[in-house]
Every structure is written in structure tokens, then in C-alpha cells.
N, C-alpha and C positions, 0 to 999 in steps of 0.2 A: 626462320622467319618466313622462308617459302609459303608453309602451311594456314600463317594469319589470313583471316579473312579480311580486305583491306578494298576499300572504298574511300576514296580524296571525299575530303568536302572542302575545298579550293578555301581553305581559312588563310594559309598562306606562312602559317607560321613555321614550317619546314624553311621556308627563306627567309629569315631573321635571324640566325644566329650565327656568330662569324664564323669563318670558316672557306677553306676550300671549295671551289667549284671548278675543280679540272677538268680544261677542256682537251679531248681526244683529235686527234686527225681528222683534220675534216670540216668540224665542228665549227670552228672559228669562221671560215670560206661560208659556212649556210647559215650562219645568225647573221654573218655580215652582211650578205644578201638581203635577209629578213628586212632588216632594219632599214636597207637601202642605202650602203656607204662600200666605199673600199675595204677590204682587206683589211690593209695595213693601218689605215686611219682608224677604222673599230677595232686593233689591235691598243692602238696607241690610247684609245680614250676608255677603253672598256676591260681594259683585262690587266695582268701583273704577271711577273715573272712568280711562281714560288720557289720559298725560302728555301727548300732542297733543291733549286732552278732545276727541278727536273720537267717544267712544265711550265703551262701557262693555267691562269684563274681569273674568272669576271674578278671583278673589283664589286667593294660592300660600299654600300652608303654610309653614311659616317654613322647612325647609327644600328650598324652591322647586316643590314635587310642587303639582300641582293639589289640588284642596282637598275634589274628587270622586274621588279617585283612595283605592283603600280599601288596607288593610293587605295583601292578599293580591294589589295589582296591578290591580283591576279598576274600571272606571267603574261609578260609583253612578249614574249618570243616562245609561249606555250607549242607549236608547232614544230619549234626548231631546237629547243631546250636539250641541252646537254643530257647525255644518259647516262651519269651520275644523278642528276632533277628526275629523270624518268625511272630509276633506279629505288628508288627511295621509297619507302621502306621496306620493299617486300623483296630486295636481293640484295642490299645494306641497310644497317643502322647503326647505332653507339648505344654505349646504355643512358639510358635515360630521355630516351628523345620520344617516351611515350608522354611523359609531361607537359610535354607542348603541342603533343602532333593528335588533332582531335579527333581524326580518323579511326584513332584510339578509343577513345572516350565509349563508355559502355552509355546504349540508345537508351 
């Protein structure tokens, strides 16, 4: 995936689908910041244990969008975003996530 030529067009649909957003060391301390709250309180209202509790993950909207992802598409914590969000797709992917992600999409 390295080698794609990859350009966002901030569509946003990378943050739609459910799934994991592991956060790394650190990570959790500079969103909380971002947002302007404690710690532990943006721990408490914004994130989950995952199911192989080897970590922690933002929490999905109910219907599955990230929970930083605003009405009009865009990351509310764009600055601070986890580098798994900053990761995507050009040092992971799944298959199939060219169906959705229009950064894809032949011009």
C-alpha cells in the first residue's frame, strides 16, 4: 500500500465503520487536552476497554461513525488523532475499504 498514490478528500467515510480506534501511550493525555477536560474523565466518557482488553478505543456513535467525526465529515481532534486515523491507508488497510474510502475513487 506504501506505493499508492494517496490524497484525503476529508469525505470522512474512513470514520464510519465500526471498529477499533486503538489508542497508543500518550494518545489518550493529548486528545484530552485537545478537547479541554481531564484525563480520566475523557477516559471515562470517550473511550472503551477492548474486547481482547489489551487496550483502550474512542467509542462509535450509535450508528458506528467515530464519535469525533462532526456533522459536516470532519475530525474534531484532526491535530491530535490517533496514528492509527493518521495511519490509514497508506501503512494499513482491510480488504475492501477501497469501497468506501473516495480517496480511491479513479478522478
Amino acid at each position: 500500500m506504501n506505493d499508492v498514490a494517496f490524497e484525503c478528500r476529508k469525505c470522512g467515510n474512513c470514520c464510519r465503520p465500526r471498529g477499533y480506534v486503538r489508542l497508543r501511550d500518550g494518545e489518550t493525555d493529548r486528545i484530552a487536552a485537545h478537547v479541554g477536560m481531564p484525563a480520566d474523565e475523557f477516559t471515562r466518557r470517550y473511550t472503551r476497554i477492548t474486547e481482547d482488553r489489551a487496550g483502550l478505543s474512542l467509542v462509535e456513535r450509535a450508528d458506528g461513525a467515530c464519535v469525533f467525526l462532526s456533522a459536516a465529515a470532519e475530525c474534531a481532534i484532526q491535530s491530535v488523532k490517533p496514528k492509527q486515523c493518521r495511519d490509514f491507508p497508506v501503512t494499513w488497510s482491510y480488504p475492501g475499504f477501497e469501497k468506501f474510502c473516495r480517496a480511491m475513487e479513479k478522478e
